[in-house]
N, C-alpha and C positions, 0 to 999 in steps of 0.2 A: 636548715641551710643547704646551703645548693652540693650534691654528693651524687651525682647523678655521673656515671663511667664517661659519657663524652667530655666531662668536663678537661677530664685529664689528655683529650684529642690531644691541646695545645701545646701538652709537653714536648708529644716527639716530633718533631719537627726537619731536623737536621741531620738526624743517625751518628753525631759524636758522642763519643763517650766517655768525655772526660769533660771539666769544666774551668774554664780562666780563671787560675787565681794569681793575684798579683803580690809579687811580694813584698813582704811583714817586714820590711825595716824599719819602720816606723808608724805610728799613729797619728801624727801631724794630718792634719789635710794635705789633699792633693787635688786641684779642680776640683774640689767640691766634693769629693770622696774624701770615706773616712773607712778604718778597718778597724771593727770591735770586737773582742775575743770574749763572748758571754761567755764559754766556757773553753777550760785546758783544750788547745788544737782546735776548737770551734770556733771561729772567726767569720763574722759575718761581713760585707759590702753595703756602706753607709751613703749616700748621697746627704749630704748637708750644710743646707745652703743660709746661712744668716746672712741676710739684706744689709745695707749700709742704711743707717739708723740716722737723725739730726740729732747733733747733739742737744743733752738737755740739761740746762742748769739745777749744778748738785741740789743746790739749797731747796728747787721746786723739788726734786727729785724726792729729795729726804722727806718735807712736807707730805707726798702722796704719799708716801710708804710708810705715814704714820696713819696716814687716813684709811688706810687699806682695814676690811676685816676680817670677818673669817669665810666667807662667803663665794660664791666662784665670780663675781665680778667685780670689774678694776677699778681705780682711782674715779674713771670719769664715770663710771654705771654704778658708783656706791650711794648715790644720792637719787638714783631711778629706782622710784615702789613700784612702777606699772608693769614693770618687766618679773614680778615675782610670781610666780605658779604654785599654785597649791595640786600639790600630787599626790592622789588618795585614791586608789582600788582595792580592791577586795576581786580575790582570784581561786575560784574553787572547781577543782579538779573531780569528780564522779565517777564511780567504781565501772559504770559504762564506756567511761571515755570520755563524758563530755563535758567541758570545758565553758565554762560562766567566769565573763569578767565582768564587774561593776565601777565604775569608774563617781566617786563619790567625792572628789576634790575639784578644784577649778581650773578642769582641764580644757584647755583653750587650743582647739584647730584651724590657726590662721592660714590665711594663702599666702604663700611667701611675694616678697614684693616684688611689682614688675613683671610676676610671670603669668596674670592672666587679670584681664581686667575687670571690673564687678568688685561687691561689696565679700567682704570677708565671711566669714561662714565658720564662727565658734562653736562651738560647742563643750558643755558643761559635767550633763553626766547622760552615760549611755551605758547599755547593757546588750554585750556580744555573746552570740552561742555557738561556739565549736563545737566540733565532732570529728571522732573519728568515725567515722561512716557504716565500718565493716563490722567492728565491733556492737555498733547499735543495730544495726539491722542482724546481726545473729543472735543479740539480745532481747527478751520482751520485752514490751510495753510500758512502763511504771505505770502510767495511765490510761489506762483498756477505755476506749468509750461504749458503752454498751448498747446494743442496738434496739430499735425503737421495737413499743411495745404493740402489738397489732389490737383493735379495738372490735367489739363484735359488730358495732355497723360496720366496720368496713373501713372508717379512720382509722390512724395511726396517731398516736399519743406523742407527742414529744419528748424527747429519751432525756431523762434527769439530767443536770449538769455531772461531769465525772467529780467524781472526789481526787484529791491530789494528796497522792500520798505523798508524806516526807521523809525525802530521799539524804541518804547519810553519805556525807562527803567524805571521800578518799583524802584529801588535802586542803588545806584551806592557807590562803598566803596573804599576810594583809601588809599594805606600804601607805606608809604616811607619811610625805617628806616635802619639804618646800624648796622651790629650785628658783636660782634667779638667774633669769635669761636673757642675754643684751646681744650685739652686733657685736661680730670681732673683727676690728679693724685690722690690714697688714700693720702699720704702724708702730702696734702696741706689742709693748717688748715679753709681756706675759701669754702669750698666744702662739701654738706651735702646730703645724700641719701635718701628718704622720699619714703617709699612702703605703698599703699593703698591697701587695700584686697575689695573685692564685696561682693554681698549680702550672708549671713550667712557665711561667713568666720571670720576670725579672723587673727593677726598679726603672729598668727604660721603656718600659709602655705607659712611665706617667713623664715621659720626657716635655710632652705640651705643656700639661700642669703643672712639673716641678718649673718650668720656665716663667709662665704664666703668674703664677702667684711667689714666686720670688722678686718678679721686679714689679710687685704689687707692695712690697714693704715685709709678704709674709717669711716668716722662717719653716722651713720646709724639713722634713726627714722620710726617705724612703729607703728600705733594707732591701737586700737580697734576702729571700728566705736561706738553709742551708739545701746546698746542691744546686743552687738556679744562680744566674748570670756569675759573678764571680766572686761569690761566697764558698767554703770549703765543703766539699761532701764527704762524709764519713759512709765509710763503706762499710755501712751496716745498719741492719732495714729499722732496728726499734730508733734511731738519730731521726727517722721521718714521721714519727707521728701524731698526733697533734698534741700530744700534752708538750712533746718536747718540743716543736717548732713556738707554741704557746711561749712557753718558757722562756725561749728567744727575744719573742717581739717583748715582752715582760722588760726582759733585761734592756733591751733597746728605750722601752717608751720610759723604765725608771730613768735609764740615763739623759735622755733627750726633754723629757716632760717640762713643761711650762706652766702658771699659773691657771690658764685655760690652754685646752689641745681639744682640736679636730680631728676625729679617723674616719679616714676613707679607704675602702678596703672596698677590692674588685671580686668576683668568683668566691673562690675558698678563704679567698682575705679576709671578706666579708665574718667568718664566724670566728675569726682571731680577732676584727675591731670586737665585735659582740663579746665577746670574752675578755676582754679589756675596757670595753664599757661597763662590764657588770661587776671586772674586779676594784675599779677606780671610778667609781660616780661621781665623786666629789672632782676630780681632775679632769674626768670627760666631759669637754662644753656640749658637742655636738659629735653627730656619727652619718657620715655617708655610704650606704649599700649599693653598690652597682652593678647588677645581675647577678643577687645574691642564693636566689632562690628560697624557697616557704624556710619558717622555722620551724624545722625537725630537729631532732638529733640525728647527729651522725653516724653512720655505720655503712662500712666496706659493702660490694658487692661481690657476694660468691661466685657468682656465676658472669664473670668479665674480663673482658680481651685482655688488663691488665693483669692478671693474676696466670699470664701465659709465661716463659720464662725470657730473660732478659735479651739474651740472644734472638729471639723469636720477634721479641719486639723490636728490635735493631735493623731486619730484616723488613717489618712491618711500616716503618717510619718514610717513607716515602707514599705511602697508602693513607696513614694517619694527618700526615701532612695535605694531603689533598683534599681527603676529609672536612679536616680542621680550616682550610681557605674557605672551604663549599659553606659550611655550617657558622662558621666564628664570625663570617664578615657578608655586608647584606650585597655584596657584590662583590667581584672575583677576577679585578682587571690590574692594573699594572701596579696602581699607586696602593691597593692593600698586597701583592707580593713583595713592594718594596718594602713596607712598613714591615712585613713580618723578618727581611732581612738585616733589618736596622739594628746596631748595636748587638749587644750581647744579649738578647731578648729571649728567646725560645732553645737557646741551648742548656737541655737537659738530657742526659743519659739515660737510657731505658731501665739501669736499675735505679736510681732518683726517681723514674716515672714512677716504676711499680710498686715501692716501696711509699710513697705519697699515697697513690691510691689506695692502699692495703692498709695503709696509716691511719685512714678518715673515720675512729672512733671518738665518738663527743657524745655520751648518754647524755651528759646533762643539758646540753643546749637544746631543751624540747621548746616545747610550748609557753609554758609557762616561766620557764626563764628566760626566755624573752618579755614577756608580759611584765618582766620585772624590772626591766628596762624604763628609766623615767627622763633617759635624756633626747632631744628631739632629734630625728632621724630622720634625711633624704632619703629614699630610694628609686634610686634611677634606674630606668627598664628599658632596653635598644627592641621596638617592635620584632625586629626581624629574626631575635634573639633564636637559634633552634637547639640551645641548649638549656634554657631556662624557658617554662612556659610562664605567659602571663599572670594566671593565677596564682601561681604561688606567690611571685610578689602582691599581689591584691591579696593574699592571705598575711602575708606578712605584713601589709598593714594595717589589717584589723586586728592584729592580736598584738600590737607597739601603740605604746600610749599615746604618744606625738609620732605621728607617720604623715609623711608627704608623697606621694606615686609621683612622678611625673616621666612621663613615656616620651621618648623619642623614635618618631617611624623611621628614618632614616638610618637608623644605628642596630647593631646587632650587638652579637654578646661581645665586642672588643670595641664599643661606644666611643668611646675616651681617646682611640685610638682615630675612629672615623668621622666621629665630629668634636673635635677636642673643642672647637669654640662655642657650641651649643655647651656641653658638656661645664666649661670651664666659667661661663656665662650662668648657670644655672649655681653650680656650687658656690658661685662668688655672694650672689645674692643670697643663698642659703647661710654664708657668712655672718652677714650684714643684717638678716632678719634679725628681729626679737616682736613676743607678744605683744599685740595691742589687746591689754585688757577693757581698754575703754570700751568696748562693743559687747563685753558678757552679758550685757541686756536683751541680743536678740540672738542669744540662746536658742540652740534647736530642742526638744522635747520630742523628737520622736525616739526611737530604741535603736534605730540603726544607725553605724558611725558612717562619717561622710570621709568617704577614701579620696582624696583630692586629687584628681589625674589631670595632665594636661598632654597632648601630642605635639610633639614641635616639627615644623619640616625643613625650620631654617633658624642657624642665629639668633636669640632675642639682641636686640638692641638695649642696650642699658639705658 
């Protein structure tokens, strides 16, 4: 996932050093705010928006909720078999590095609907090969081809086929599991939306979205992480790292959680939804990435402008900030200045910064724990993005079981911000998909997965 030092550009922004917190008299809402204390003095800034619902006669009420089973979908998808997936890989890991998935269940890559036209394009079972690159090339060969044999006329003999030797796997990870996958309407009262913002953002750069799909019927939740818009910062750098920010969203998603939930996580958000996808399958419908970068693991950079000392960076933040205009947004004129000044957004502290950055250890979200990932996944990539490069998301799609790319050229790494109705128009129908398995018939059979990209440069029209 994306750990790359600019990412943290966006923190400094402002040069304050303290951050708005509002005060704890109560936990009642407030305009749609909520303050949740996961832990003693830890209080995080809740946005939490429940829709006004039509009422619904008890007596149907009771009926569906006898009909309910154990399954992730509701009353009205309990009688839909077309939407059920069989998800079955096999994932082996090589003392070289490299990385063999086989995907061995009936895994179905649809185009989500409405957003390109043509026939769907399934596929069953396929077999991808990673690598880490550096590794194999300082490594030898497992299978030398030997070179041809010269003959005394003066032909050459055609060199034997090599033999293949059998290579002894480092790891072997096998998933068998059956998923059932419908549309989640705003409506349905079991269905909850959960947006993660990344380092120095805040819950108001999904101000379009949370609006958006609030008076869509959905019910919405987006935190402040701790130290960003006006959640509490502990002054003290182990409070920022990711097991304990993890931690957090944990205690948020237990409390807020619904029958089915969506996460959509921006930047660093991104491998806190993926860590809550992997810890709650059964609860995770769906996962949206957006400019998330490849799946690695995490780990700090030693040698980076954040690890300079607090002060220095305080100093720096008007440099960083200009920076981050240049880089974060695909153009540099009034209306992305004003968005960057909007609400509580970018105010983070330089030690919040540094301490985030110096934070970003996650061994285990490699490779293959992703690949373990069985729930379906948008990832949305802003062409202009100059902190995430393209590939890594076209990496991250070949190694996610269900991956969907779809690129926007007009958008950089703060998309969501620049074209919230592209943006909000693509998730919605990523909502509302589910499987057509009626088409597993015209299955592909080649070995390569098909990454499904689309460029937008305007609006889809619903």
């Amino acid at each position: 996932m994306l750990t790359s030092i600019t990412d943290g550009i966006l923190c400094c922004l402002t040069g304050k050093t303290g951050n708005l917190v509002l005060p704890l008299e109560s936990s009642e809402p407030s305009d749609g705010f909520e303050f949740v204390e996961v832990k003693p003095g830890r209080v995080l800034r809740v946005r939490h928006i429940i829709p006004e619902r039509p009422s619904v006669d008890p007596e149907k009420q009771a009926a569906g909720k006898e009909s309910w089973n154990n399954d992730d979908a509701s009353p009205e998808d309990a009688g839909n078999t077309s939407s059920s997936v069989h998800c079955k890989r096999k994932i082996t890991v090589y003392r070289n590095g490299q990385l063999v998935i086989e995907n061995l269940g009936d895994v179905l890559h649809s185009e989500i609907l409405q957003c390109q036209d043509g026939d769907l394009e399934p596929c069953s079972t396929v077999e991808v090969e990673l690598a880490d690159y550096k590794e194999i090339a300082s490594s030898p060969d497992p299978n030398p081809v030997p070179p041809p044999v010269p003959l005394p006329s003066g032909e050459q003999k055609p060199a034997p086929p090599p033999r293949r030797r059998r290579r002894k796997p480092k790891r072997t990870v096998l998933i068998d599991s059956r998923r059932v996958i419908s549309s989640c309407k705003g409506t349905h009262t079991d269905v909850a939306l959960f947006f993660v913002h990344g380092v120095g953002g805040s819950l108001d750069i999904w101000s379009s979205q949370l609006d958006f799909f609030s008076r869509l019927g959905y019910e919405v939740i987006a935190p402040d992480l701790a130290g960003h818009g006006a959640s509490t910062a502990p002054q003290i750098a182990a409070a920022f790292t990711f097991y304990a920010l993890a931690e957090d969203l944990r205690a948020i998603f237990k409390r807020y959680a619904r029958k089915r939930n969506i996460l959509i996580g921006h930047s660093y958000g991104v491998s806190f939804c993926t860590f809550l996808a992997h810890e709650y399958p059964d609860l995770v419908h769906k996962v949206v990435m957006i400019n998330g970068g490849g799946p690695t693991a995490l780990e700090p950079s030693l040698c980076s402008i954040f690890q300079l000392p607090s002060c220095i960076l305080h100093c720096l933040s008007p440099c960083l900030a200009w920076s981050f205009l240049k880089a974060g947004f695909a153009r540099q004129g009034a209306k992305e200045k004003q968005l960057l000044k909007q609400g509580n957004a970018f105010n983070v502290s330089p030690f919040v910064l540094r301490a985030m950055m110096s934070g970003q250890y996650w061994p285990e979200g490699d490779e293959v724990y992703h690949a373990e990932l069985t729930v379906p996944i948008l990832l949305v990539h802003g062409m202009c993005d100059k902190f995430v490069p393209m590939d890594e998301d076209q990496r991250m799609a070949e190694v996610l079981l269900f991956a969907f790319l779809k690129v926007i050229e007009e958008g950089s790494h703060m998309v969501m911000m620049e074209c919230p109705d592209t943006v909000n128009t693509l998730l919605h129908e990523f909502f509302l998909w589910e499987p057509d398995m009626s088409r597993k018939d015209s299955c592909k059979t080649d070995s390569e997965k098909t990454v499904d990209t689309l460029r937008i440069n305007q609006p889809l029209n619903k």
